[in-house]
TISERO-680173 format. One line per 10 residues: number of its first residue (from 1); for each residue z, x, y of N, C-alpha, C. Coordinates in nm, 4 decimals. Example, Ala and Ser with C-alpha at 12.3 -4.5 7.8 and 13.67 -1.06 7.14 Angstrom:
<tises>
1 = 0.7800:1.3190:-0.5690:0.7800:1.2300:-0.4500:0.7800:1.3200:-0.3300 ~ 0.7080:1.2850:-0.2250:0.7140:1.3670:-0.1060:0.7870:1.2900:0.0030
</tises>
This chain:
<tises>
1 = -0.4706:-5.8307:-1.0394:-0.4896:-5.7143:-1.1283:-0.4036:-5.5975:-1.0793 ~ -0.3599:-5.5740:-0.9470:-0.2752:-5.4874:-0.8547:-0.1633:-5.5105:-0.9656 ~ -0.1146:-5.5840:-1.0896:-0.0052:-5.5928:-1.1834:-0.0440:-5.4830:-1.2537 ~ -0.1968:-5.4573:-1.3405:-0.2162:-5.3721:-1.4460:-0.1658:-5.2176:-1.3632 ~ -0.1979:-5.2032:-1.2434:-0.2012:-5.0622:-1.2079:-0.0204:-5.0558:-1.2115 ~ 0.0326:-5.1221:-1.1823:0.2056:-5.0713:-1.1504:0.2204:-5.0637:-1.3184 ~ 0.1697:-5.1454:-1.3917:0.2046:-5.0620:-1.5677:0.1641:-4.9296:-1.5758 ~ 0.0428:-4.9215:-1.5272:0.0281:-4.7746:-1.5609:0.1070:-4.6630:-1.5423 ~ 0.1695:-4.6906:-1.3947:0.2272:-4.5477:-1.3470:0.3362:-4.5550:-1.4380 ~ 0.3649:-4.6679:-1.5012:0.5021:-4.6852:-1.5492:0.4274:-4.5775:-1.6762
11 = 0.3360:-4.6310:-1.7383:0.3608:-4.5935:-1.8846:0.3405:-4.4080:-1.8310 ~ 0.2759:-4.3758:-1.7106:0.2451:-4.2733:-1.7145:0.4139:-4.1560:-1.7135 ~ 0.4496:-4.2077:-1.6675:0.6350:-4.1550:-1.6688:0.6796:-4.1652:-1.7640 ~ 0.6611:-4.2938:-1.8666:0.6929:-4.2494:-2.0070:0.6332:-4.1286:-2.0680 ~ 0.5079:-4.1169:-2.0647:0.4100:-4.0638:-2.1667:0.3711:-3.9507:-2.0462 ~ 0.4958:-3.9125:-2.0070:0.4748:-3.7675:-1.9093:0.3374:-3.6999:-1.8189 ~ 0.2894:-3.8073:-1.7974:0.1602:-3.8000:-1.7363:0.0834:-3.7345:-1.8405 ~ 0.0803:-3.7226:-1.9762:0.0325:-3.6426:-2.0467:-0.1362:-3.7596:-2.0850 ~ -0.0728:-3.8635:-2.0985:-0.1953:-3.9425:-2.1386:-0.2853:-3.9722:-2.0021 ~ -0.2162:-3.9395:-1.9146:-0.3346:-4.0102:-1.7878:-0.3572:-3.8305:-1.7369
21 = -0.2892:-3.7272:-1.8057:-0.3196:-3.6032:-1.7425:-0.4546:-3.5406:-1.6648 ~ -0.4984:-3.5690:-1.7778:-0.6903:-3.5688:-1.7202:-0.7450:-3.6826:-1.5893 ~ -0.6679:-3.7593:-1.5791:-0.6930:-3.8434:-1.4511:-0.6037:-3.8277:-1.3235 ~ -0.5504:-3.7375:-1.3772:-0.4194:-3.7224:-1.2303:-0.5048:-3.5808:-1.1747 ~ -0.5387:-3.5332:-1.0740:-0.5596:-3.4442:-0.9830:-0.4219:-3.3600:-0.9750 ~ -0.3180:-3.4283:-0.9419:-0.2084:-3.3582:-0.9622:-0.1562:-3.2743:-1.0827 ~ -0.2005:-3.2702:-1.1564:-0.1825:-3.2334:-1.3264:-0.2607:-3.1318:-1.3414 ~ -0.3489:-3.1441:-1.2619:-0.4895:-2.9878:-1.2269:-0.4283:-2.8458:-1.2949 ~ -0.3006:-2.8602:-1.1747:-0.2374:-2.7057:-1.1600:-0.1389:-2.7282:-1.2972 ~ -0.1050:-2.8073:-1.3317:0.0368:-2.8556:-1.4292:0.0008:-2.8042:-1.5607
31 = -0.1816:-2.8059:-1.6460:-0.2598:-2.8133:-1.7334:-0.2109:-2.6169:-1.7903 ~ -0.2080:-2.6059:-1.9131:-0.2294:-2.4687:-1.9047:-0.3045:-2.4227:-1.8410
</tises>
């Protein structure tokens, strides 16, 4: 399943961390 997670980060770089935004901690400060 360690396969599904390396899609994610992928799609998350497509989709500008915008779709996983709310799950990234990092995105905290990024958020308006």
């Amino acid at each position: 399943l360690w396969e599904a997670r390396s899609v994610t980060g992928q799609m998350i770089a497509l989709d500008g961390g915008q779709h996983l935004a709310w799950q990234t901690p990092d995105v905290t400060g990024m958020v308006e």
